[in-house]
N, C-alpha and C positions, 0 to 999 in steps of 0.2 A: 545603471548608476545607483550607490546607494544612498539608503532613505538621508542620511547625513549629509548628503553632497546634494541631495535635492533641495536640501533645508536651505542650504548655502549658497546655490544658486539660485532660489527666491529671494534672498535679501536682498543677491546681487539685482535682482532684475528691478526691486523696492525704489534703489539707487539711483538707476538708467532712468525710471519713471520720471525721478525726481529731478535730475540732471537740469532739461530744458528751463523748469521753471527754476530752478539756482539761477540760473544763467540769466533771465530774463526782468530779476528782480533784487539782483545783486547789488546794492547800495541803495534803495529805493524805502524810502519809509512807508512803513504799515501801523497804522495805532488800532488797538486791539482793549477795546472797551469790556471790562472783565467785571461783574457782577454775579446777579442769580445764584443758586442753586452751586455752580461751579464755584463760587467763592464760600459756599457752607463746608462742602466735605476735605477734610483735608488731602486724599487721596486725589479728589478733585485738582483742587488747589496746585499738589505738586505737579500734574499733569502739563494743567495750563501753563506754568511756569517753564519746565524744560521745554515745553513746546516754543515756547518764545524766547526762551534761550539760543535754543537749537535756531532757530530763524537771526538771533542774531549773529553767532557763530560762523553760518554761512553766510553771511554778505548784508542781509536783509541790514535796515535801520528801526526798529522796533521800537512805539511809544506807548505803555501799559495808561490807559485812564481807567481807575476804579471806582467802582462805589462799596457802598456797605449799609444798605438800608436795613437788610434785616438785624446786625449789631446795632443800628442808630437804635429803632424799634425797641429791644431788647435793653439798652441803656433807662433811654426814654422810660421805659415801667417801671425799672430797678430804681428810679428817679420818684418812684411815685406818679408819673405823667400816663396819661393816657393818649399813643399816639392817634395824630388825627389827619384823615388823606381827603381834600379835594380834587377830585379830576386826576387822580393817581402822584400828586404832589403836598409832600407833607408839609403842615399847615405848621412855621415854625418858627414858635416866639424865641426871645432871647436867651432862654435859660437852653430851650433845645437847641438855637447854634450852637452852642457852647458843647453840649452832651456831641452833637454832629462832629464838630471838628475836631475833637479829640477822639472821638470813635473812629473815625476817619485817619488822624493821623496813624494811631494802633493800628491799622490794617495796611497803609501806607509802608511803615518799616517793618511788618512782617515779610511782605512782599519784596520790600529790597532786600532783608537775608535771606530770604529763598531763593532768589538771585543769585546774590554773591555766593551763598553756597554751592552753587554751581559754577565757578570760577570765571562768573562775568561780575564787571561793576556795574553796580545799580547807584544812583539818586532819588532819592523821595520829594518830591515836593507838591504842594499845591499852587492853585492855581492865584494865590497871591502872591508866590516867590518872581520875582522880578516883573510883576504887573502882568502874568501873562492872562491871566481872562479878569477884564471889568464886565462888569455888570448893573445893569438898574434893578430896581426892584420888577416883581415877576405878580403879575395879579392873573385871578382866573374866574372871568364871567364878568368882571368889576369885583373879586372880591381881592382884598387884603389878606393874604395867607404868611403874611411875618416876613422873616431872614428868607427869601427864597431869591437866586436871581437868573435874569433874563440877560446873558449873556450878549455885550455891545461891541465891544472889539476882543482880538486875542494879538498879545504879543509874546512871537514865539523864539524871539530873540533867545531866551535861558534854554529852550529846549534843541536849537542850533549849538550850541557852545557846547551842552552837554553830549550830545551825539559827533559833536567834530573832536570830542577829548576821549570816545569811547565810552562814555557811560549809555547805560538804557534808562531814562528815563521813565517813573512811573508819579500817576499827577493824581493828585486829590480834586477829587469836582469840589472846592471850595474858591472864593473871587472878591473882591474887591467895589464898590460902588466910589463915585466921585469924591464921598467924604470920608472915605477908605475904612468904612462899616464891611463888613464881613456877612457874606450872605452864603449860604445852601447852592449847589447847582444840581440840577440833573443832569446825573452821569454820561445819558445816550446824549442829551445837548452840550456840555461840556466837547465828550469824544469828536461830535460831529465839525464841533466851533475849533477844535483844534488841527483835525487833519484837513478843514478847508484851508488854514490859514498855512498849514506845513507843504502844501500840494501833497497828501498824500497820494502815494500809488495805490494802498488798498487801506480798508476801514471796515474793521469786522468786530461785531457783534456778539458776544458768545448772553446765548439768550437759554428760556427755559422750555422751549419749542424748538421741534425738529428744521424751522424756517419756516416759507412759505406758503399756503394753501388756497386754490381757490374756492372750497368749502371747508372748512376745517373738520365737520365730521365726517368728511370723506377723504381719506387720508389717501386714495388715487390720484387726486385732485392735486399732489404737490410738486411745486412748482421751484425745479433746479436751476432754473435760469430766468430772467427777466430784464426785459428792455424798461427802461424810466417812463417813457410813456404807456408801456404797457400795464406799470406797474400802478400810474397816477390813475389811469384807465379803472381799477380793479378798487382804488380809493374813492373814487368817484361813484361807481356802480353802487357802492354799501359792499362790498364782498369783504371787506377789509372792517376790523371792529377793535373793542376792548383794548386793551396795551400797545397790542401791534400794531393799532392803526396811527398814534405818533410818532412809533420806532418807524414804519414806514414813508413818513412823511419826511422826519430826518434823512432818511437813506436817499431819498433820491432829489431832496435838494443839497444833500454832500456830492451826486453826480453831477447835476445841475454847476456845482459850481467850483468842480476841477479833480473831483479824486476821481480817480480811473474807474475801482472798481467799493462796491458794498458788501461783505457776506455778511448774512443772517445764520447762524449756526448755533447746534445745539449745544451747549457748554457743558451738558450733564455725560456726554461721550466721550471717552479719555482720548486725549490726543487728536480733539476735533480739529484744529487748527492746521496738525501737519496732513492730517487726512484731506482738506480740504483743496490746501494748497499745493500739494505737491504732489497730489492724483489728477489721472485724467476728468475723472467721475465726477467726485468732488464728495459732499454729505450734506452740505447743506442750499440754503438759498443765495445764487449772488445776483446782484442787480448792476448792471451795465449800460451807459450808453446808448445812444439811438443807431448808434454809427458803430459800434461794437465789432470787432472782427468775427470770422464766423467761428462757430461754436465747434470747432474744434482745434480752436487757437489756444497757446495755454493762457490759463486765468490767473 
C-alpha cells in the first residue's frame, strides 16, 4: 500500500473511532468551562474553539462558560489596583466589578466571532441576561470579600431558546442578587450551577493540569478514570490540595446531582477536547458515577 493511502486510511480509522461516541451523544448537551492558560495563547484559543464547533457540528449541544481572570488581573493594575485573592477568590470592590464585567464582556464577543467565523452561530451573554444565575453575596472564613457571588438558583430558560434556535451559547460568570446588584462569579461554580440545572450529559473542564493524580509529584500516580466515591475518598484522605481541591469538589457534586459524566483535562493540549471524547483512551481525568458502566463503555 503506499505511504499516501496509509495516511488516508488512518484518518479513516480516526473516524470509525469516533463514530460510536457521535452516535451516543448526538443532541446531548456538554458545557465546557474554558479558562487558564488555554484562553492566553491565541493558537490555544483557536483550538478550543473549533473543537467545540466541531462538537456542535456533529449533533452535540454545546454550552461555552468563560472566565478571564488573568485579563481582570491585568486591567485591575492598568487601573492602578493592586489585585487581591482570598482562598483563590478575588476580593472585589465596586470599581473592580466594573473593570470584571467589561473585561469579561471583551472576552465574551471574542469568543462568539471565533465562533461565527467558523460558520456556526454564537450568542454572548452573561449570567444576568434573562435572570439565569442569582446570587447572594459570597463571604470566605466570615470575610467580606466585595462583588463576589454564591450562586442560589439558575434559570436556564435563555440558554433552552438559544440552543432550540441553533445558537451555541457562551456565558459570562457574571449574576444578579435580589436587589439586581451585579456581583463576580467563579467560573468552575457558575459552569457547575449551569449544567446541573441543563441536565448536562457531560461537564468539562479545560484546566492547567494534565487532570488527576494520586501524588502529584508522581506523575504514575495518574488517575484516567474515577468513581465519585472514590474520588470524595481521595478529598477526604488530604491526597487532594491547593486549586484542585475545590475544582474537585465541584466535579462531583455536578455527578451527585445529575450530569453523567465530569472531564478534568488539560486545556494547554491542542484539541484536548476532541482527543478526549472521541477516543477510546481518552487524555485526561473523567469522574463517573458509582454505577458507571464498565470502562470500556464509550464516555
Amino acid at each position: 500500500m503506499k505511504p499516501e493511502m496509509e495516511e488516508i486510511m488512518k484518518k479513516a480509522e480516526v473516524l470509525i473511532e469516533a463514530l460510536p461516541y457521535i452516535q451516543k451523544f448526538n443532541r446531548k448537551i456538554i458545557v465546557v468551562k474554558y479558562g487558564g492558560s488555554a484562553m492566553s495563547h491565541e493558537q490555544l484559543q483557536r483550538s478550543v474553539i473549533q473543537d467545540v464547533t466541531l462538537l456542535k457540528l456533529v449533533g452535540f449541544k454545546p454550552i461555552i462558560v468563560h472566565g478571564g481572570g488573568k485579563a481582570i488581573s491585568t486591567w485591575v493594575e492598568k487601573a492602578g489596583k493592586e489585585p487581591t485573592f482570598i482562598s483563590g477568590l478575588r476580593v472585589t470592590d465596586e470599581e473592580t466589578m466594573e473593570i470584571a464585567e467589561m473585561v469579561l464582556n471583551r472576552v465574551n464577543k471574542k469568543l462568539v466571532s471565533m465562533v461565527q467565523k467558523l460558520g456556526v452561530l454564537a450568542a454572548g451573554i452573561s449570567g444576568k441576561d434573562g435572570n439565569l444565575l442569582q446570587v447572594e453575596k459570597k463571604y470566605v472564613d466570615g470575610q467580606d470579600i466585595g462583588f463576589v457571588g454564591n450562586v442560589t438558583c439558575v434559570n436556564p430558560k435563555i440558554l433552552y431558546d438559544l440552543i432550540d434556535r441553533d445558537f451555541l451559547p457562551i456565558v459570562a460568570p457574571v449574576g444578579m442578587d435580589e436587589n439586581c446588584d451585579t456581583y463576580n462569579i467563579n467560573a468552575d461554580d457558575a459552569a457547575c450551577a449551569i449544567a446541573r440545572a441543563v441536565g448536562a450529559d457531560k461537564l468539562v473542564f479545560l484546566t492547567d493540569v494534565e487532570g488527576l493524580y494520586r501524588d502529584f509529584e508522581d506523575k504514575s500516580t495518574f488517575i484516567n478514570r474515577i468513581r465519585v466515591s472514590e474520588a470524595n475518598r481521595l478529598i477526604e484522605e488530604g491526597y487532594i490540595g491547593g486549586g484542585m481541591l475545590p475544582k474537585l469538589a465541584n466535579c462531583t457534586a455536578a455527578v451527585d446531582h445529575g450530569v453523567n459524566r465530569v472531564h478534568i483535562l488539560d486545556g494547554r493540549i491542542p484539541h484536548c477536547l476532541l482527543l478526549e471524547i472521541f477516543t477510546d483512551q481518552g487524555i485526561g481525568t473523567a469522574i463517573v458515577g458509582d454505577h458507571d458502566p464498565l470502562p470500556d463503555a464509550p464516555v
